[in-house]
C-alpha positions as CSV (number, residue, x, y, z in Angstrom):
1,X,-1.4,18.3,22.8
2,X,0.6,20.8,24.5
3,X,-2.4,22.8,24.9
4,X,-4.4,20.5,26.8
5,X,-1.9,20.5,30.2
6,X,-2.6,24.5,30.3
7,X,-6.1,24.6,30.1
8,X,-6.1,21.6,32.8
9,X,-4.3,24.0,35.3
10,X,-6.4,26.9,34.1
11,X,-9.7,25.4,34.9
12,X,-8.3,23.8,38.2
13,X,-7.3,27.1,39.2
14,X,-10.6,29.0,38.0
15,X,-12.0,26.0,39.5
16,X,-11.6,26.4,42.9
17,X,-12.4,29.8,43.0
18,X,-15.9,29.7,44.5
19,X,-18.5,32.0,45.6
20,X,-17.8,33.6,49.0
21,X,-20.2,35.2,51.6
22,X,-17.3,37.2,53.4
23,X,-15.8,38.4,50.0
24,X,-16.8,42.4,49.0
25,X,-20.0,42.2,46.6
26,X,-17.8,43.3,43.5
27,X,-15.2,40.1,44.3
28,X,-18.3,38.0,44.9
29,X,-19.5,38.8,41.3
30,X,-16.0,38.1,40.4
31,X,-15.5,34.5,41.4
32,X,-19.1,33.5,40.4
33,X,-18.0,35.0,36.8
34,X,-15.0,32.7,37.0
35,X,-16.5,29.6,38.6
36,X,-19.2,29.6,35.5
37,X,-15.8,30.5,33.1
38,X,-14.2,26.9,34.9
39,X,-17.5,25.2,33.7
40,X,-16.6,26.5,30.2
41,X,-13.1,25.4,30.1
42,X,-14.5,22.2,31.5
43,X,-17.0,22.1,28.6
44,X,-14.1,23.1,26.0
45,X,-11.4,20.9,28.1
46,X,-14.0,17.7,26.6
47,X,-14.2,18.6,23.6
48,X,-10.3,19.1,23.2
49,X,-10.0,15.5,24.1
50,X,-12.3,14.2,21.8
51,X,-10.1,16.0,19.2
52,X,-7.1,14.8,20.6
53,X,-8.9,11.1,19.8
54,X,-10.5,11.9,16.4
55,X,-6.9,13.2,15.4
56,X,-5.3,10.4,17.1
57,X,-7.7,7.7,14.8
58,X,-7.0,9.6,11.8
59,X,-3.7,9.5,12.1
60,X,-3.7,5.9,12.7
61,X,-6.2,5.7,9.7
62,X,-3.1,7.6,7.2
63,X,-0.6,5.5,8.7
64,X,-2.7,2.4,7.2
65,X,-3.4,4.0,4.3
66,X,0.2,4.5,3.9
67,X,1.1,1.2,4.7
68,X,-1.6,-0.1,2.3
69,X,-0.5,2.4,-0.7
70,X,2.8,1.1,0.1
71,X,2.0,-2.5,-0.1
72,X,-0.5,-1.9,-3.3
73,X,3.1,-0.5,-4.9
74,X,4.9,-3.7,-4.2
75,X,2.4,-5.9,-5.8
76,X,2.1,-3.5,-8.8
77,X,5.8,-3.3,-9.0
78,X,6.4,-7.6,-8.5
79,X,3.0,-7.5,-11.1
80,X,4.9,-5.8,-14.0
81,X,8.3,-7.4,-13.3
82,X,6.0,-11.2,-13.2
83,X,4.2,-9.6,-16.8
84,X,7.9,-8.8,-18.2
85,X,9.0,-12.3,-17.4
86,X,6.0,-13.7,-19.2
87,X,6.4,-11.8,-22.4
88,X,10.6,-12.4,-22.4
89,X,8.8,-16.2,-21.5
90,X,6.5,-16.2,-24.5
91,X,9.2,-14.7,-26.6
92,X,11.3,-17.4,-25.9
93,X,9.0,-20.2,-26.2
94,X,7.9,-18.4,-29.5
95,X,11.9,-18.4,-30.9
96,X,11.6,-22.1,-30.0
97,X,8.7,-23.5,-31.6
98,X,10.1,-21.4,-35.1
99,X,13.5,-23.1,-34.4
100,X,11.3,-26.5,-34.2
101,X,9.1,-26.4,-36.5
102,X,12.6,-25.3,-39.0
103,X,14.2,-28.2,-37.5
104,X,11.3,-31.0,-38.4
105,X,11.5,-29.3,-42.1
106,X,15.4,-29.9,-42.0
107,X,14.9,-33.0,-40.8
108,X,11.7,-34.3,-43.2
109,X,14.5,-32.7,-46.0
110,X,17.0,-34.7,-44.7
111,X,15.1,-37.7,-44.9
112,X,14.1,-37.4,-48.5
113,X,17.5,-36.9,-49.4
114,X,18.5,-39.8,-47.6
115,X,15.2,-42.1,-49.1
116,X,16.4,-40.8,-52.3
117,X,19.8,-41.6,-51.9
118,X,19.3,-45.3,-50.9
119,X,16.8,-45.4,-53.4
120,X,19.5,-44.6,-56.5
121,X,22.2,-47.1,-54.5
122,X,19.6,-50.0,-54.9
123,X,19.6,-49.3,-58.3
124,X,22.5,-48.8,-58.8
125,X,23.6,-52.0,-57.3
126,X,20.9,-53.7,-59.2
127,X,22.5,-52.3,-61.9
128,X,26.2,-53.7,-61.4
129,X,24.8,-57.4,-60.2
């Protein structure tokens, strides 16, 4: 964070301020005041880096949700295009097994006929010998 480079100098700086025998009472009090202030920036300089890790893995955590979602809407996508393949599939199949099933009747017609057909040539040639 851009944050985090300030506070660093800040607490080095309030840092080094430390207590002083040969300092006026009043500028005594003073650095004291700020020396315990550096321990709080030093306390608050922590926990800005563990917030800088926690938003660091949850950002790393979104980007594989993302990538997940992502890749969930792929397979959903490929799923529905494999699901219209099957239906135009079964469809088709279904066209072919009525065409069949007319040509086997065509062909059990056409057979009669034919049966039929020899069957009045027999006698017919019976009939001329």
């Amino acid at each position: 964070m851009k944050l985090l480079p300030f506070i660093a100098t800040l607490f080095l700086t309030l840092s080094s301020c430390q207590p002083s025998t040969e300092r006026p009472p009043n500028e005594t009090v003073l650095a004291d005041t700020v020396g315990f202030a550096g321990f709080g920036f030093e306390l608050l300089l922590a926990k800005i880096e563990q917030l800088e890790a926690k938003l660091q893995e949850q950002n790393s955590i979104q980007q594989q949700l993302d990538a997940t979602s992502k890749l969930i809407s792929t397979l959903q996508r490929r799923l529905d295009e494999t699901q219209s393949t099957l239906q135009a599939r079964d469809a088709l199949v279904g066209n072919l097994q009525q065409k069949l099933s007319q040509s086997e009747s065509q062909f059990r017609q056409a057979q009669d006929n034919l049966a039929k057909q020899v069957t009045q040539n027999v006698q017919l040639n019976r009939n001329v010998y």
